[in-house]
C-alpha positions in Angstrom: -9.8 11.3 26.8 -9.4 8.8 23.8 -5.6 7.9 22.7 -4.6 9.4 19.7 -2.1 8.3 17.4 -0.4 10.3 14.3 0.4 8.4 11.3 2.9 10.3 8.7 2.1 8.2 5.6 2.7 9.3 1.7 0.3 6.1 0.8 -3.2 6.7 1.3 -6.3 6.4 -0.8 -6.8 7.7 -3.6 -3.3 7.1 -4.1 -3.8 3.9 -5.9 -1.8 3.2 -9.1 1.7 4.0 -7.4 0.4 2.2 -4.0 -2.5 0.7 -3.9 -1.9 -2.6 -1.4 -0.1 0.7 1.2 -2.6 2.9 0.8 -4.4 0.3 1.9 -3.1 -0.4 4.5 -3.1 2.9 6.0 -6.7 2.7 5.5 -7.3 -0.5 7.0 -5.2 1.0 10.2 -6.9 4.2 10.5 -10.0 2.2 10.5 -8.8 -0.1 13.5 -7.8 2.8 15.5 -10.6 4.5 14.8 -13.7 2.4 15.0 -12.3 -0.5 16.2 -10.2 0.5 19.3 -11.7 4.3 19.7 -8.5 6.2 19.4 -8.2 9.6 17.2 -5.5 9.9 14.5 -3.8 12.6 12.8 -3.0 12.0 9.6 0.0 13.7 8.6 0.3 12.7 4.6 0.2 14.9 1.4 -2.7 13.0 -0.1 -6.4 14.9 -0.9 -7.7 12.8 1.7 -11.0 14.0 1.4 -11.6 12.9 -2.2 -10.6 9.0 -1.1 -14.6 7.9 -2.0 -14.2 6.6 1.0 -17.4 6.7 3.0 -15.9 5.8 6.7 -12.9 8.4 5.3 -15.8 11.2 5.2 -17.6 10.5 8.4 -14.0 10.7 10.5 -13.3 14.0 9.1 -17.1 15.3 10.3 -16.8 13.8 13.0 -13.2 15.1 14.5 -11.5 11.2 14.8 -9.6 11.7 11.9 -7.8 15.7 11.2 -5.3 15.5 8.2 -2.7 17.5 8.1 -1.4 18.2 4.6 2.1 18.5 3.9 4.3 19.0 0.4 5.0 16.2 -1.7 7.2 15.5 -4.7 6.1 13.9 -8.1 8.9 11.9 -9.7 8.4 11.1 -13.4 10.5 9.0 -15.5 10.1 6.6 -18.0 9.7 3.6 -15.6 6.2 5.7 -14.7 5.0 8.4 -11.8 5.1 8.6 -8.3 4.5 10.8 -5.1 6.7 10.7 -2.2 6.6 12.9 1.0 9.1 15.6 1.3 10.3 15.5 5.0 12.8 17.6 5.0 10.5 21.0 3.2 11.1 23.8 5.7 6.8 23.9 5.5 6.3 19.9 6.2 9.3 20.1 9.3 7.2 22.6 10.7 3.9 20.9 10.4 5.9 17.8 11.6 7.3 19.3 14.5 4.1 21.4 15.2 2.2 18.0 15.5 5.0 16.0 17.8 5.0 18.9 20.5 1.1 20.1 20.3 -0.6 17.2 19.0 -0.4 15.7 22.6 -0.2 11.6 20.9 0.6 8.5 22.7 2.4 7.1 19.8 3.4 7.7 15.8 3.0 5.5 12.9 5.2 6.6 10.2 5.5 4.9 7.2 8.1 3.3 4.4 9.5 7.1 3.9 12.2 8.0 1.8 15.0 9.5 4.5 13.2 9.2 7.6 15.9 8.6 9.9 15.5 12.1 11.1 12.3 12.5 12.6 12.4 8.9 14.0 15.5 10.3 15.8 13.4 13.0 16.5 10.5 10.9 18.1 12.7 8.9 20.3 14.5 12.0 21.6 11.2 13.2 23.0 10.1 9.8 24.2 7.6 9.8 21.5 7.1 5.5 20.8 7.1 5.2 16.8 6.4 2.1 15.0 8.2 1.9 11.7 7.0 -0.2 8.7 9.3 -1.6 6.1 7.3 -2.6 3.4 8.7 -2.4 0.2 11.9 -4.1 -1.2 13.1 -1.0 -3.1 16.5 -3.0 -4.3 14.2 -5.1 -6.9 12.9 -2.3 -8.5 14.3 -0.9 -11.4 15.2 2.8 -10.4 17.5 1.2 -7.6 20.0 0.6 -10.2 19.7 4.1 -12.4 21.9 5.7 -9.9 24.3 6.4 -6.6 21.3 8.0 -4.8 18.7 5.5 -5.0 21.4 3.2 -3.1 22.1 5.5 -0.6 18.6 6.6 0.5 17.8 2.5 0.8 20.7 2.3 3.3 19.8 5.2 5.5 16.0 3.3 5.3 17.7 0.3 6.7 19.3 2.6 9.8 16.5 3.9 10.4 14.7 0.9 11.8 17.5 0.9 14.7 16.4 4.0 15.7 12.6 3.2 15.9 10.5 1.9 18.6 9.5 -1.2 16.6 10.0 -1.8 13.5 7.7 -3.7 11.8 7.0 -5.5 8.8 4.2 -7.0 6.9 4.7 -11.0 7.2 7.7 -12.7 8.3 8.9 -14.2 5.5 10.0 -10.0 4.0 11.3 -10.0 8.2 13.7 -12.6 7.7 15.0 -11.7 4.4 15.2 -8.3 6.1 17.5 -10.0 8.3 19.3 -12.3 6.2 20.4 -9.5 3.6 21.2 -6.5 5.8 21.2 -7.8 9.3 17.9 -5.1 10.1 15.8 -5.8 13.2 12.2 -6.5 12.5 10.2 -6.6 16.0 6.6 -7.2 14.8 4.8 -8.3 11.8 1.4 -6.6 10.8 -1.7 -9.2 10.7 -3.1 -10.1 7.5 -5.0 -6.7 6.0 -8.4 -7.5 4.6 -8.8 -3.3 3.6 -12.8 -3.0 3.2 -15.3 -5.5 4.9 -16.9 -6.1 1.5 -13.7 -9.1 1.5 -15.3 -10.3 4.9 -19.0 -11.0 3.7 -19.7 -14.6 3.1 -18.7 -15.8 -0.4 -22.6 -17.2 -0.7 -23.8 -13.0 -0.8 -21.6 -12.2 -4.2 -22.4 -15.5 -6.3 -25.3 -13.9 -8.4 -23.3 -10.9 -8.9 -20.4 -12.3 -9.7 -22.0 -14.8 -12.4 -23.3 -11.5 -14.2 -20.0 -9.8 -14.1 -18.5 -13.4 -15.4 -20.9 -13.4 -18.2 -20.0 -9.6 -18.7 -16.5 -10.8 -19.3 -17.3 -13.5 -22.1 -19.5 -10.9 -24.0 -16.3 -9.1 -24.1 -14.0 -12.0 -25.0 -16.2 -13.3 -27.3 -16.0 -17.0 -26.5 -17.0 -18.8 -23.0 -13.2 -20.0 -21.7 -12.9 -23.1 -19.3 -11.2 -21.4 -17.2 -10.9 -17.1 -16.5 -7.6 -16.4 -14.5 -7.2 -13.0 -12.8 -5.0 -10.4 -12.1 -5.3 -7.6 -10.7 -2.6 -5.0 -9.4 -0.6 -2.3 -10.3 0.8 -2.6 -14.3 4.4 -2.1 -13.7 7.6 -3.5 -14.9 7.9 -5.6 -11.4 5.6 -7.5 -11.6 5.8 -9.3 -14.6 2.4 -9.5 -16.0 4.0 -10.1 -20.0 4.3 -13.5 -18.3 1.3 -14.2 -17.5 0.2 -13.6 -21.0 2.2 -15.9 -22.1 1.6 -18.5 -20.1 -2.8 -18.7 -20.8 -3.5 -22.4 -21.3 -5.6 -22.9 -24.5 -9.5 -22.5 -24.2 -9.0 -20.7 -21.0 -8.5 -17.0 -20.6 -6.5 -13.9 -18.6 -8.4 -10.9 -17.6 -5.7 -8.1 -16.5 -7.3 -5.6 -14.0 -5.5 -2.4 -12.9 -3.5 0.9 -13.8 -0.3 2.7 -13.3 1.2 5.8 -14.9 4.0 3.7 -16.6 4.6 3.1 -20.7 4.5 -0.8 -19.3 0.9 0.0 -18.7 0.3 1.0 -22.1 1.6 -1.9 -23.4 -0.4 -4.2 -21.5 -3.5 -2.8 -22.1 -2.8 -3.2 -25.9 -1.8 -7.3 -25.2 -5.7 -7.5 -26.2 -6.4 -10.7 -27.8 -8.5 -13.3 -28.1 -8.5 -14.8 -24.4 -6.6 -11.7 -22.8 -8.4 -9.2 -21.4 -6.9 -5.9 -20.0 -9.4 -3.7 -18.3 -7.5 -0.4 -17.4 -8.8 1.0 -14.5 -9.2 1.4 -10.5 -12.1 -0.7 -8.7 -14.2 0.1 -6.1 -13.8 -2.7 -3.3 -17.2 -3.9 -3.6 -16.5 -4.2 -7.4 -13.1 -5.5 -6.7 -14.9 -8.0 -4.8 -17.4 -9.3 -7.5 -14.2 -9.4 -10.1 -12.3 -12.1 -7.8 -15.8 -14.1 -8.1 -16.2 -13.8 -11.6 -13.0 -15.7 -12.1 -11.5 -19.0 -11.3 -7.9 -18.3 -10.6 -6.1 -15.6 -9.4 -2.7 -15.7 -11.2 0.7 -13.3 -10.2 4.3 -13.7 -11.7 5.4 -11.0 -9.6 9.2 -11.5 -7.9 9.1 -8.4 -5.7 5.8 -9.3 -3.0 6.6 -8.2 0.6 2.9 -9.6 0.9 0.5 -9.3 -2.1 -2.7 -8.1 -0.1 -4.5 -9.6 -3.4 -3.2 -12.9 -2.2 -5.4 -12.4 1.1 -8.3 -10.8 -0.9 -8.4 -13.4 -3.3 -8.6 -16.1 -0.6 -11.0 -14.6 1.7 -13.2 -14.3 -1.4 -13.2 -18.2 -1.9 -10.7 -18.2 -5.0 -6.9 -20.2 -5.0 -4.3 -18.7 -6.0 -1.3 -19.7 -8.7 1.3 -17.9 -7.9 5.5 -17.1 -8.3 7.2 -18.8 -4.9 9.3 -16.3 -3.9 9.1 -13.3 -1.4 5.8 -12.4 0.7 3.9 -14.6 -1.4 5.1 -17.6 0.8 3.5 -16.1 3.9 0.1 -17.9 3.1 0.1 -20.0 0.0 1.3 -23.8 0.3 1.7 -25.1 -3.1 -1.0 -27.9 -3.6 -2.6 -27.4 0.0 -4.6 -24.0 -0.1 -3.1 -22.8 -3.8 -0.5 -23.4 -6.1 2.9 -22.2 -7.0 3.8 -21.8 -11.0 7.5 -20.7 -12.4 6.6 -18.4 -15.1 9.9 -17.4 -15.7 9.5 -20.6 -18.2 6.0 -19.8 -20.2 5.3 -23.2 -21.8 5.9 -25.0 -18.0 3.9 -22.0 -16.9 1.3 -22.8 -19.3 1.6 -26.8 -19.0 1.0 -26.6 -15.1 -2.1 -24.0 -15.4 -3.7 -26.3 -17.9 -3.0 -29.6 -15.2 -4.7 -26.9 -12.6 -7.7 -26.4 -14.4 -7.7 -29.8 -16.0 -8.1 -31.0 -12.0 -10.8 -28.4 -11.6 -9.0 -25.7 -9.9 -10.2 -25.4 -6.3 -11.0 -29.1 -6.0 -7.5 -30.3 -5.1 -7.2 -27.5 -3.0 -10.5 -27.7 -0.7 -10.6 -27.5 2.7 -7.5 -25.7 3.3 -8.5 -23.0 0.6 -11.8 -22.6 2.5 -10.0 -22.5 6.2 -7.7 -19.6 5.6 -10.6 -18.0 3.5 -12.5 -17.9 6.5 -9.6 -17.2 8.7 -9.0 -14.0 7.3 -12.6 -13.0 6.8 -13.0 -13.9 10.8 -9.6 -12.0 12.3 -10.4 -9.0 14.4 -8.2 -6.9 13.1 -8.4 -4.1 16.0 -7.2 -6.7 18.2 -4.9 -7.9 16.4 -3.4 -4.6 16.0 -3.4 -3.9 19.4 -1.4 -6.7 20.3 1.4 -7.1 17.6 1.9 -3.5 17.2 0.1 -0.9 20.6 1.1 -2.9 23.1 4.9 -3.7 22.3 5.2 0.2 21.7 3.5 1.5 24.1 5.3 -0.8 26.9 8.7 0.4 25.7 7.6 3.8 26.3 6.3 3.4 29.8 9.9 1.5 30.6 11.2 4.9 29.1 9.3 6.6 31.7 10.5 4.6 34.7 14.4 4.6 34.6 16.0 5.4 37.6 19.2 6.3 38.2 22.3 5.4 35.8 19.4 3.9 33.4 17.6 7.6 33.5 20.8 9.4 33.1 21.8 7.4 30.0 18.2 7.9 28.6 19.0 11.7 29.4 22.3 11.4 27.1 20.7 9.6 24.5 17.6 11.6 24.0 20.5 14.8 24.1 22.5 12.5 21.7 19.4 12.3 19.4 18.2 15.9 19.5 22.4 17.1 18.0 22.3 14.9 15.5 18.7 16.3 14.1 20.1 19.4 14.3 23.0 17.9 12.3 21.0 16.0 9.8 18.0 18.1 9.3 19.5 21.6 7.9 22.4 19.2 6.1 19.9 16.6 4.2 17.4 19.8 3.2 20.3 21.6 1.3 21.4 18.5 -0.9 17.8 17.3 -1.5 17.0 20.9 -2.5 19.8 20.8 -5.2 18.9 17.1 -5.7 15.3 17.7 -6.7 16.4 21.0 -8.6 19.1 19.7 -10.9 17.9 16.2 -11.4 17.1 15.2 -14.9 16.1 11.5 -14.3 13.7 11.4 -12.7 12.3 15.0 -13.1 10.9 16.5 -9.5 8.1 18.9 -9.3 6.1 20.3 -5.9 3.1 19.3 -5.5 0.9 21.3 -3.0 -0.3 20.4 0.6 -2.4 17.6 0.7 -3.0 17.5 -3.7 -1.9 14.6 -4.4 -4.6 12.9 -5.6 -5.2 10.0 -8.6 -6.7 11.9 -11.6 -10.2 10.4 -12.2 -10.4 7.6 -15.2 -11.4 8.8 -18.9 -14.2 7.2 -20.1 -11.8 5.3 -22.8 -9.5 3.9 -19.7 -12.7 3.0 -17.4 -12.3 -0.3 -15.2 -14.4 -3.5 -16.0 -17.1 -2.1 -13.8 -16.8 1.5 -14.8 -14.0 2.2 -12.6 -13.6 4.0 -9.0 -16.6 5.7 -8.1 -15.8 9.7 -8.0 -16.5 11.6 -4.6 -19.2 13.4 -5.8 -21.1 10.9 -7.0 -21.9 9.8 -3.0 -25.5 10.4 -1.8 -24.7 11.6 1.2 -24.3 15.7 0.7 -22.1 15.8 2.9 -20.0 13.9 1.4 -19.8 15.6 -1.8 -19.0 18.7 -0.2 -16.2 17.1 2.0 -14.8 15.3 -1.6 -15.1 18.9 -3.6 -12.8 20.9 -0.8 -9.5 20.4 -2.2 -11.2 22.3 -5.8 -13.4 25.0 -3.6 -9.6 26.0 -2.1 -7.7 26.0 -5.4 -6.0 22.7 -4.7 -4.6 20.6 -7.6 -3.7 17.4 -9.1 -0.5 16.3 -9.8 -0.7 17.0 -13.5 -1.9 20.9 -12.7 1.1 20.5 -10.0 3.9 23.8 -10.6 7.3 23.8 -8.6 7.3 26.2 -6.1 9.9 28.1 -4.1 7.9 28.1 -0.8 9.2 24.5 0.0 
């Protein structure tokens, strides 16, 4: 009988412009559990999994490995942009919650960076159910953190909830011990690096024809043959900073801006055309995202808010340095003039001044071998067994101790699991009623219902479509299986978030 693991996770492809490195992520770890390690997941998330485009995505849910179990979400709109959170505390989603954690017969639960919950991690360890917690997002540098009382106080119950998990983890050690410098939070494990498709583990050799066509793509569109293309590519919000980088385009080289995001700042930076920037709005494909980080020279990021930067680890694996703001999870992997480079763009003409010494040097040249050894570091790390190890193990070890007290030790497990179980029944009916009022008088952000297991990213118009066309749809796949799998969510009525209606049933 294979292990099976539930993940409750409001990031998951095609959730891509509010989160795509998480999403991700979750992707990447369903994928090690699944193929690499032979276990069977529930996913417990609100997302249209079956219209990911995700080939491996489709052939779990035929198969049985992977069963999702859709739950209510929220949309939040405002005018710093969109985003889709899970709704714990729905009287619909605690019943599929609690249906799972008492049927679903699982060795252990994932859950991820979810607003308020404390709860059902309470929950878990009161039924000696080992979770793993991930803290992955540093929600006090975003701008909605300071709008408001709430945002504040749902950070802090965040932060207490990684007491009450099995392990809390994070993903790399430098987020861990700021973690721990700030607010004195426990961080027990760090994810490995997350390469999320193997198209970023194929030699570099495989994508160089390729990659020279899209490059020549990409001066047809500039008009003019630079010295040097930078890249970035990432979600176009406020946070990270990419006005900067505009600024900061040495002379005769040039910037091509990949991404999307629901935001006004994303409007604006797709119309920062000009002659050597180029914006190309849209979501990639990984094999496309794969040929864009070969068609360019330097991968470039003003960003202040990184826990990690997955791009960082993309970018490198596919052969290219980095330039990039020193601070946060950037610093997990980049050492400024061994394997990349660090640049302060908060000052655009140094910015500018070091970029043109970088190219001037010949980019990857004063960078070489230690570029190319933790390339192939990350396109070599088995990341089943890595998983196993840093996250599994550690979990399910604490569990089996659960399991073996004796005497005064089993007694006080008794009382705490007894402590636990009150103070759900405490929290749970308590933080429904204010975050039903919440989410029904708030005016900024505005809160709608979103369906179970709707939220999906709308498809790209033809006038926002990536540099390569943008994501490929579900139903263009090949496989007809696949198609139907991708068209279920329409075939049952489901809909997207901009179709989405508030509903009374929550």
């Amino acid at each position: 009988m294979p292990a099976r693991a539930l993940i409750c996770a409001q990031a998951f492809p095609p959730l891509l412009k509010q989160a795509g490195g998480v999403a991700k992520d979750y992707l990447a770890l369903c994928r090690a559990l699944i193929d690499g390690l032979g276990w069977e997941v529930a996913l417990l998330t609100p997302v249209d999994v079956a219209a990911s485009g995700e080939g491996d995505v489709n052939r779990w849910l035929r198969s049985g490995q992977l069963v999702h179990c859709p739950v209510w979400s929220l949309e939040a709109s405002s005018d710093i942009g969109v985003a889709v959170f899970m709704d714990f505390f729905s009287v619909y989603n605690t019943c599929k919650l609690v249906q799972q954690l008492f049927t679903g017969d699982h060795s252990l639960c994932f859950i991820d960076d979810c607003c308020l919950r404390i709860a059902p991690i309470m929950l878990m360890r009161a039924l000696g159910l080992p979770s793993i917690a991930t803290t992955h997002s540093d929600v006090p540098s975003h701008p909605a953190y300071h709008s408001s009382v709430m945002p504040k106080l749902i950070w802090w119950l965040h932060l207490a909830s990684s007491f009450c998990a099995t392990l809390h983890a994070s993903v790399a050690k430098v987020y861990a011990d700021s973690l721990w410098k700030r607010y004195r939070i426990p961080v027990n494990a760090i994810w490995p690096p997350v390469l999320w498709s193997d198209e970023f583990r194929r030699p570099v050799s495989e994508f160089t024809h390729q990659a020279a066509q899209e490059r020549a793509r990409w001066h047809a569109k500039l008009g003019f043959s630079p010295e040097a293309i930078l890249l970035f590519v990432g979600r176009w919000s406020s946070e990270k900073r990419i006005h900067l980088l505009v600024d900061a385009v040495p002379e005769n080289c040039a910037l091509v801006i990949i991404g999307d995001s629901d935001a006004d700042y994303a409007n604006e930076i797709e119309a920062s055309r000009r002659r050597n920037v180029l914006p190309l709005r849209g979501m990639l494909s990984a094999q496309e995202l794969r040929l864009a980080y070969g068609a360019c020279d330097l991968f470039v990021s003003a960003s202040t808010c990184e826990t990690l930067g997955n791009t960082v680890a993309e970018a490198m694996s596919s052969g290219v340095p980095v330039a990039i703001q020193p601070v946060g999870g950037h610093l997990e992997f980049v050492k400024d003039d061994v394997n990349s480079f660090f640049v302060d763009f908060d000052d655009s003409n140094l910015a500018r001044e070091r970029l043109r010494k970088i190219v001037a040097e010949g980019v990857s040249r004063p960078v070489e071998p230690a570029l190319s050894k933790m390339g192939e570091k990350f396109r070599t790390l088995d990341f089943p067994v890595e998983v196993k190890k840093l996250l599994l193990d550690p979990a399910m070890s604490a569990a089996a101790e659960w399991k073996q007290r004796r005497g005064i030790l089993w007694i006080w497990e008794m009382v705490l699991r007894l402590t636990l179980i009150m103070a759900c029944f405490v929290i749970w009916p308590a933080t429904t009623v204010w975050s039903r009022l919440y989410f029904s008088l708030s005016c900024d952000p505005v809160f709608r219902y979103l369906e179970p297991g709707c939220a999906i990213e709308p498809p790209p118009s033809p006038k926002r479509a990536g540099c390569m066309g943008g994501r490929r749809e579900p139903s263009e796949s090949k496989d007809p299986q696949d198609a139907l799998l991708a068209e279920k969510s329409v075939a049952s009525g489901c809909c997207c978030p901009q179709q989405a209606v508030c509903s009374e049933n929550v």
